[in-house]
C-alpha positions, 0 to 999 in steps of 0.5 A, spaced: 253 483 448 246 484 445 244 488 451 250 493 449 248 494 442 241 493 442 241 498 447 246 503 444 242 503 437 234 503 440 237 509 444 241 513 440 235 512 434 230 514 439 233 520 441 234 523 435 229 529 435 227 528 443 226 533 447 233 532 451 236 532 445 233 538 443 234 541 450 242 539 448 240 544 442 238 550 446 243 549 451 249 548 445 246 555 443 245 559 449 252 557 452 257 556 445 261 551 450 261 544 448 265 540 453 262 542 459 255 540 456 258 533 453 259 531 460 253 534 463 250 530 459 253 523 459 254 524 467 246 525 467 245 519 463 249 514 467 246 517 473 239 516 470 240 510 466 243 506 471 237 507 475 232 506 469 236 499 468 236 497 475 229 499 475 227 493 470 233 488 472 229 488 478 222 489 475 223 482 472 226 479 478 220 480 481 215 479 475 218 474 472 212 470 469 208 469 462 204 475 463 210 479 465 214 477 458 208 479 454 207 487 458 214 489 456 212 486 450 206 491 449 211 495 453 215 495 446 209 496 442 207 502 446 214 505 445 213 505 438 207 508 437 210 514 442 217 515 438 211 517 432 210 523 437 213 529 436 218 532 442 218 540 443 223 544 447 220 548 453 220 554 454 224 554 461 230 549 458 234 554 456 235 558 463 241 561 464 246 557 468 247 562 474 252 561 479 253 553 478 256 554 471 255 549 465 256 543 468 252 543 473 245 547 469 247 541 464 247 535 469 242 537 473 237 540 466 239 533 462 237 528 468 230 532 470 228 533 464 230 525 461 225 524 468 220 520 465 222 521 457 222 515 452 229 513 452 229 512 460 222 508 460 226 504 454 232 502 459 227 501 464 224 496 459 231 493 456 233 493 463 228 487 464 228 484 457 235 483 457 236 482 465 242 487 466 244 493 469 250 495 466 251 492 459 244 496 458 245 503 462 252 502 458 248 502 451 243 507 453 248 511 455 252 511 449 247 511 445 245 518 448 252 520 446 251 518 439 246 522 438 246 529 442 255 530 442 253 532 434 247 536 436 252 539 441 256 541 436 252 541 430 246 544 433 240 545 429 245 544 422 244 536 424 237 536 424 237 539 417 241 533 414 235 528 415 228 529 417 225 527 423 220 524 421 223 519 417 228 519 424 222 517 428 220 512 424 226 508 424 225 508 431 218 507 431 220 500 426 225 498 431 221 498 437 216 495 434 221 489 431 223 488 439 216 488 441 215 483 437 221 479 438 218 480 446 212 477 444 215 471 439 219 469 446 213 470 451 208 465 447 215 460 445 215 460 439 222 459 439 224 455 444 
């Protein structure tokens, strides 16, 4: 069960100011259809989650060493210097639905554009952390929801109520709790 929270709520903080939620922003605007992008959303981040936390189940299955342990360490420690940084919208995420409908631009935009973002490497690293697929792609996933159905449809109205910078702080603070945690159990401090 600690995969399940510690997933949702290192997610739905992450996600707060970055670039897919803000892609949500742009897509809400442009389209003013909420359910179809909700789940356009959420089907893009199980399809993406889910292989981000298989990505890391098997990751340390491989790697299961010291020096294993202390990479996601690092790996964590990385994350929050990166959750500091600042996201921006392109320019093309706002492209026109065309023929393939809300649903469709939603899905295909959301799981491009979450290709490599902070929140797919953090499954990949929670994944490995907690050696589970489901518990953490489920987490994740709704941490994703927690965060992007109010920009949905509060849109940039949401972003006003608290700033970002004190939002990427806060994820900064936790993934740099969790790289310590990581750290703490690869030198067995603990045990």
């Amino acid at each position: 069960m600690d995969s399940l929270l510690v997933s949702t709520l290192v997610v739905a903080i992450a996600e707060i100011g970055d670039k897919t939620q803000l892609l949500a922003m742009i897509l809400a605007t442009r389209f003013k259809k909420p359910v179809p992008i909700i789940f356009g959303i959420l089907v893009a981040t199980l399809a993406n989650h889910a292989l981000a936390a298989t990505a890391g189940y098997w990751v340390a299955d491989i790697l299961s060493g010291q020096g294993f342990k202390w990479a996601i360490a690092v790996s964590f420690i990385a994350m929050a210097a990166w959750a500091l940084i600042p996201d921006k919208a392109d320019d093309e995420d706002g492209s026109s639905a065309g023929r393939y409908g809300v649903f469709v631009t939603t899905t295909i935009a959301f799981f491009l554009v979450e290709m490599g973002d902070k929140t797919q490497i953090a499954t990949v690293a929670l994944g490995a952390k907690f050696h589970s697929i489901f518990w953490v792609a489920l987490g994740t996933t709704l941490g994703m929801m927690i965060a992007n159905i109010p920009a949905v449809y509060l849109g940039e109205a949401a972003t006003k109520v608290v700033p970002l910078k004190y939002v990427r702080i806060g994820a900064a603070l936790i993934f740099l709790g969790l790289g310590v945690w990581a750290a703490v159990e690869a030198a067995g401090l603990f045990r």
